[in-house]
C-alpha positions in Angstrom: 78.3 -85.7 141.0 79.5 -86.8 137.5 82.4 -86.7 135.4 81.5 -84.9 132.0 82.8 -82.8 129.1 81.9 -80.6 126.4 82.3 -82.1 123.6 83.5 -78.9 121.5 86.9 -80.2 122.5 86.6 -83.1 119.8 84.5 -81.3 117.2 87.0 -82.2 114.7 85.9 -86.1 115.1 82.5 -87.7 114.4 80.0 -88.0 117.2 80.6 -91.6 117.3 84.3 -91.5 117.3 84.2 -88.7 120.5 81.8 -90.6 122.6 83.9 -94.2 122.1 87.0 -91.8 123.1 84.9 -90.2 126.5 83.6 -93.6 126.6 87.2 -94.9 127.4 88.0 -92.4 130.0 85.1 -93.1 131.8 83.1 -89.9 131.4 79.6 -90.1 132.3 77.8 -87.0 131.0 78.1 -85.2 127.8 77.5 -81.0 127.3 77.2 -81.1 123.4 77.4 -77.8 121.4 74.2 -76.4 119.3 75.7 -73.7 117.8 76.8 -70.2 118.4 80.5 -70.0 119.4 80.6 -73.5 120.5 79.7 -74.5 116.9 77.6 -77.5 116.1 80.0 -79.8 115.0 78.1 -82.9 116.9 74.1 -81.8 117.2 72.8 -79.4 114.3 69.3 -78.1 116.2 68.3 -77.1 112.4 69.4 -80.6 110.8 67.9 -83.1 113.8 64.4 -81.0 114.3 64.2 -81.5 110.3 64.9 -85.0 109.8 63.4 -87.5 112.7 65.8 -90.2 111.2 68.7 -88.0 112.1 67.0 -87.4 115.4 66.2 -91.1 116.4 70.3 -91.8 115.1 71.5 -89.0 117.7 69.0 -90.6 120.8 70.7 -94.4 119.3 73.8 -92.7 119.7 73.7 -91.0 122.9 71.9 -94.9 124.4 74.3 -97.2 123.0 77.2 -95.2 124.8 75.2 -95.1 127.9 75.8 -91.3 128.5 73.4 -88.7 129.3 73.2 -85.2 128.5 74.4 -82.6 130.7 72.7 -79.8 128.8 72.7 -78.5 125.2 75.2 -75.2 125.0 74.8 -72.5 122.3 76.6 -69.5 123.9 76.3 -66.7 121.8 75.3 -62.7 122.1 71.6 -62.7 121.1 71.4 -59.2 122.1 74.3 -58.1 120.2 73.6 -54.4 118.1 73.8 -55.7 115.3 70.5 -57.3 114.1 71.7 -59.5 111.8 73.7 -60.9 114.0 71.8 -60.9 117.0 69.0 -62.7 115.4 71.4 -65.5 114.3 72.4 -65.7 118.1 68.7 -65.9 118.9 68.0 -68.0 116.3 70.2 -70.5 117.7 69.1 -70.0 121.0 65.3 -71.2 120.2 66.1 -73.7 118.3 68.3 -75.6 120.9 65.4 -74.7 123.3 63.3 -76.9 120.7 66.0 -79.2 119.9 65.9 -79.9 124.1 62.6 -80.3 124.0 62.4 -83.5 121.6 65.5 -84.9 123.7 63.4 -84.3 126.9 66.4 -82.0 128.3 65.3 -79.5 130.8 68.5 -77.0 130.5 70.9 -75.2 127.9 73.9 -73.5 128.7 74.7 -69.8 127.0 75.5 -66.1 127.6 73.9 -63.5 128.7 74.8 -61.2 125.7 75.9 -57.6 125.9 74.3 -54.6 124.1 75.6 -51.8 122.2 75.9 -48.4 124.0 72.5 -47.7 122.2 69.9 -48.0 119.7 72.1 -47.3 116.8 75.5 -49.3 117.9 77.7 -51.2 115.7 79.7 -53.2 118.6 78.7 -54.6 122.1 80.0 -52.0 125.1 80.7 -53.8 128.0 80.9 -52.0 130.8 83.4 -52.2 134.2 82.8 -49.0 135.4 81.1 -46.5 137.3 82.6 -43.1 136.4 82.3 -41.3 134.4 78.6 -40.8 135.1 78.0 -42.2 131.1 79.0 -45.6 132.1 75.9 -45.5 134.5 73.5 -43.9 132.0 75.0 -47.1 129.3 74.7 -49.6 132.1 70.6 -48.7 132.7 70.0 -48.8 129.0 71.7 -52.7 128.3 69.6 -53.8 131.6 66.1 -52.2 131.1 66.0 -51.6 127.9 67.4 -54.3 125.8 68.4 -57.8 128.0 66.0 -57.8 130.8 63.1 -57.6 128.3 64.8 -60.1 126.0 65.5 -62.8 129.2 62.2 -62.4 129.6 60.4 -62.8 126.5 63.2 -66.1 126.0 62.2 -67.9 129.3 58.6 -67.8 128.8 59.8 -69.3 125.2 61.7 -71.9 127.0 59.1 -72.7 129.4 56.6 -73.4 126.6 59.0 -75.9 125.3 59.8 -77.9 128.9 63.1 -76.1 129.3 63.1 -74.4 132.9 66.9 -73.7 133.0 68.6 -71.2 131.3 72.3 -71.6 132.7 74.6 -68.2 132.3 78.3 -68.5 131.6 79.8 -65.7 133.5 82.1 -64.4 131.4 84.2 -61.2 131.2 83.0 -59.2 128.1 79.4 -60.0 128.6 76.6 -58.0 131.0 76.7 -61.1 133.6 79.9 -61.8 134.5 79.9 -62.5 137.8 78.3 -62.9 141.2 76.4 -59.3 141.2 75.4 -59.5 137.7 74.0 -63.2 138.0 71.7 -62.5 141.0 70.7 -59.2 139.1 69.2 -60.4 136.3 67.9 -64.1 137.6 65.8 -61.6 140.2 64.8 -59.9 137.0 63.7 -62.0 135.1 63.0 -65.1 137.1 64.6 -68.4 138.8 64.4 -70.1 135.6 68.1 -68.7 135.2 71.3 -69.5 136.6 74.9 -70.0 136.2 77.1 -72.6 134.3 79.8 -72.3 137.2 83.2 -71.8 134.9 85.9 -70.9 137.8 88.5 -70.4 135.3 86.6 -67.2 134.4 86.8 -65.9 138.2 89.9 -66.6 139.1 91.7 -64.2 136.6 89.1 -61.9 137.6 90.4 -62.3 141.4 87.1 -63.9 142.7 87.1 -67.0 145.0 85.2 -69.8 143.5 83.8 -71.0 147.0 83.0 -67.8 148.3 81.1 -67.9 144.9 79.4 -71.2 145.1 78.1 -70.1 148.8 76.4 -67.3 147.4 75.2 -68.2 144.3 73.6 -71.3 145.9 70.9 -73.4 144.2 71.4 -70.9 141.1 74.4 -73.1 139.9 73.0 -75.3 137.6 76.1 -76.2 135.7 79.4 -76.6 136.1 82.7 -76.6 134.1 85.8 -78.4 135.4 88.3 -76.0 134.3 91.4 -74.2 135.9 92.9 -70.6 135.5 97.1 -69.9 136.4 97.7 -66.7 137.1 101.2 -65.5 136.5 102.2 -63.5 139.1 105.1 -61.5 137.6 103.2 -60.7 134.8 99.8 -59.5 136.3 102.2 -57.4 138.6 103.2 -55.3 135.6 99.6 -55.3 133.9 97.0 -56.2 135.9 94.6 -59.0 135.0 93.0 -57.0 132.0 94.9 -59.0 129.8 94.1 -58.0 125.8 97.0 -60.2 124.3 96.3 -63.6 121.7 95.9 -66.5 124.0 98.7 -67.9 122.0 101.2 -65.3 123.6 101.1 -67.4 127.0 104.8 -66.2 128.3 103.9 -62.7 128.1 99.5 -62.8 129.0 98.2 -62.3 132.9 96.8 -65.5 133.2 96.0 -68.8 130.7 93.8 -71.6 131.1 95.1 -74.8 132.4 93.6 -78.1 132.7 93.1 -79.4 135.7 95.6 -79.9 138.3 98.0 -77.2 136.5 96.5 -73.9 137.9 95.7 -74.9 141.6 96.7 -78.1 143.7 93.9 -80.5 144.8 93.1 -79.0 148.1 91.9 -76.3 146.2 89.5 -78.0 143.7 88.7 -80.3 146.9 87.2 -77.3 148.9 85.1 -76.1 145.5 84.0 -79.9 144.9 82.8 -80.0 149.0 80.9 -76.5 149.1 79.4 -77.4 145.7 78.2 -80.6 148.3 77.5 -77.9 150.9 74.9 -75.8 148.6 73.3 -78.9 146.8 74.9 -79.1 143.9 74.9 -82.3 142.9 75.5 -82.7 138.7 77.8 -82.7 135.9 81.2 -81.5 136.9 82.0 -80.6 132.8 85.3 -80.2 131.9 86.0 -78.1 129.4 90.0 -78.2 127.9 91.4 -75.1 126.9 94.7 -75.7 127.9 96.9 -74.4 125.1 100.1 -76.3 126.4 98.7 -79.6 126.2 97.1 -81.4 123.4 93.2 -82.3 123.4 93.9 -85.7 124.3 96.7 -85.3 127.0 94.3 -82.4 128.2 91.2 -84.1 128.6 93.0 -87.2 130.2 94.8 -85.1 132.5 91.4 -83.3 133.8 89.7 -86.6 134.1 92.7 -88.6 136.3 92.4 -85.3 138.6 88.8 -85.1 138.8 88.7 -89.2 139.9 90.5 -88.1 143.0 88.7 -84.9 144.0 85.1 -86.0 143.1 82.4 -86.9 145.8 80.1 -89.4 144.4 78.3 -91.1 146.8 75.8 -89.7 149.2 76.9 -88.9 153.0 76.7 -91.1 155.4 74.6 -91.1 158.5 76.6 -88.7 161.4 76.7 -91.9 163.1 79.3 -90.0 165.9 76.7 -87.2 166.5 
C-alpha cells in the first residue's frame, strides 16, 4: 500500500507548488480532480486533451516529482433530472475517461448519481425507505429505468477508452451508498465497477468499515484515508440524519476528522490489515476535511498517523507453520 491524497485539498495552489508540498511529506500517489464537485483546479480534461503541450507539461510534472496517479476523480450526478445539468456531469465523466486514456490510467473515481422521482423531476429523490409503498415504486424507476442503463452505456464507453474501473464513492444522498447498493448495481451492470472505500461516509451511517471491506472484497478499488467522530450526546438527541452547515460542528451528529481524531490506531490498524486480508493492496488516499484543522496541519496530521498504521511490505513466509 501507499500513502496518497487528493489533491482538491490544495486546489488553491499551482500544481507544481502542491506536489513539492506532498512531495515533502512523503506522499507517494496522487488522486487529482477532473472536474465535477471536486473541481479541476489541477487537470482540466477539456484544456490537456486540447493542447498536447499542456499535456506533455502535466506527464513532465507528474515524472519529475516521481508520483503516480492513483486515479482521476470527477464525482458528480450524471443522472441528475435536470438535463442540463446532468449532461455537464456526463460531460465531465467522458472526458476524464479520455483524459485517462492519454495518461494510460486504468481507473476514475465518481458517484453513482441519483435520479429524480420521475421523468419530469426538478431535484434528485433519494430514497431510505421502504414504506410507504411509493418509495418502492421511485426506487424501481432510478434503478431500471434511468442508472442501470446509464452505468451501462458509460462502462462500455470506458472500456473503449482502456478504462476498466469505474470506482463508486458511497455516499449518503446518492442511489449507492453503501454495501447493498454497491453490490446491486456492479452485478448490474458489470465488474468493471467498484467502490472508492471512504469510511468516513459509513461510520456516521453506523456501518463497520471492516465488516465492509470483508464483503465488498476485490470490488474496493480505491480508498480514502479519512475519519468520521461521532458525537454521542448529540446523535442521542437527533440521530445521525444530520441536515445542519458542516460549520455548525458543536451542535451536528457527527464531523469529519483527520486521521487519528475520530478513532484510535487499533481501529484504522484492523481496517488497514483486512484491506491486507481481501487483497487490497493500493493507494490509501487521504482526503482532509477536517474543519478544525487547517489544510496543512490536516494533511500532516493524516500522513504521521498513516506512517504508523500502514503495511508496506509483502508478508513473510509462515516460517513457524
Amino acid at each position: 500500500m501507499k500513502i496518497g491524497v487528493f489533491t482538491t485539498l490544495l486546489s488553491n495552489l499551482p500544481f507544481e507548488e502542491a506536489l513539492k508540498y506532498f512531495k515533502s511529506l512523503d506522499i507517494e500517489m496522487v488522486e487529482i480532480g477532473c472536474g465535477g464537485y471536486p473541481g479541476n483546479a489541477h487537470a482540466d480534461p477539456e484544456r490537456l486533451l486540447s493542447d498536447s503541450g499542456e499535456l506533455e507539461n502535466f506527464k513532465s510534472l507528474i515524472k519529475n516529482y516521481d508520483v503516480e496517479i492513483s486515479a482521476l476523480s470527477c464525482h458528480g450526478n450524471p443522472v441528475h433530472p435536470q438535463k442540463d445539468t446532468a449532461k455537464e456531469f456526463d460531460t465531465v465523466i467522458r472526458n476524464t475517461i479520455l483524459l485517462a486514456e492519454k495518461l494510460g490510467i486504468h481507473q476514475i473515481n465518481t458517484f453513482s448519481g441519483c435520479p429524480g422521482d420521475y421523468e419530469g423531476a426538478k431535484y434528485p429523490n433519494w430514497v431510505t425507505c421502504p414504506w410507504p409503498d411509493d418509495f418502492g415504486k421511485i426506487l424501481d424507476w432510478q434503478w431500471n429505468e434511468v442508472l442501470i442503463p446509464y452505468w451501462k452505456d458509460t462502462v462500455k464507453f470506458a472500456k473503449d477508452h482502456g478504462v476498466d474501473k469505474i470506482a463508486f464513492e458511497l455516499h449518503p444522498g446518492f442511489c449507492v451508498y453503501n454495501t447493498d447498493s454497491l453490490l446491486k448495481i456492479r452485478n448490474a451492470v458489470g465488474p468493471e465497477i467498484g467502490a472508492n472505500f471512504d469510511p468516513s461516509h459509513l461510520i456516521w451511517q453506523g456501518m463497520e468499515p471492516v465488516a465492509v471491506i470483508r464483503a465488498l472484497g476485490d470490488a474496493i478499488f480505491h480508498f480514502h484515508a479519512k475519519d468520521t467522530k461521532v458525537d454521542k450526546y448529540n446523535t442521542a438527541v437527533n440521530g445521525v440524519l444530520d441536515v445542519k452547515p458542516y460549520s455548525d460542528e458543536i451542535n451536528r451528529s457527527w464531523i469529519f476528522r483527520s486521521l487519528g481524531y475520530g478513532n484510535d490506531y487499533s481501529y484504522w490498524k484492523d481496517m488497514i490489515s483486512n484491506l491486507r486480508l481481501v487483497g487490497y493492496d493500493y493507494a490509501l488516499s487521504i482526503e482532509h476535511e477536517d474543519s478544525l484543522m487547517s489544510q496543512g496541519e490536516g494533511l500532516e496530521t493524516a500522513v504521521k498517523f498513516l506512517k504508523d498504521v500502514i503495511i508496506r511490505e509483502s508478508p513473510a513466509e509462515m516460517w513457524w507453520a
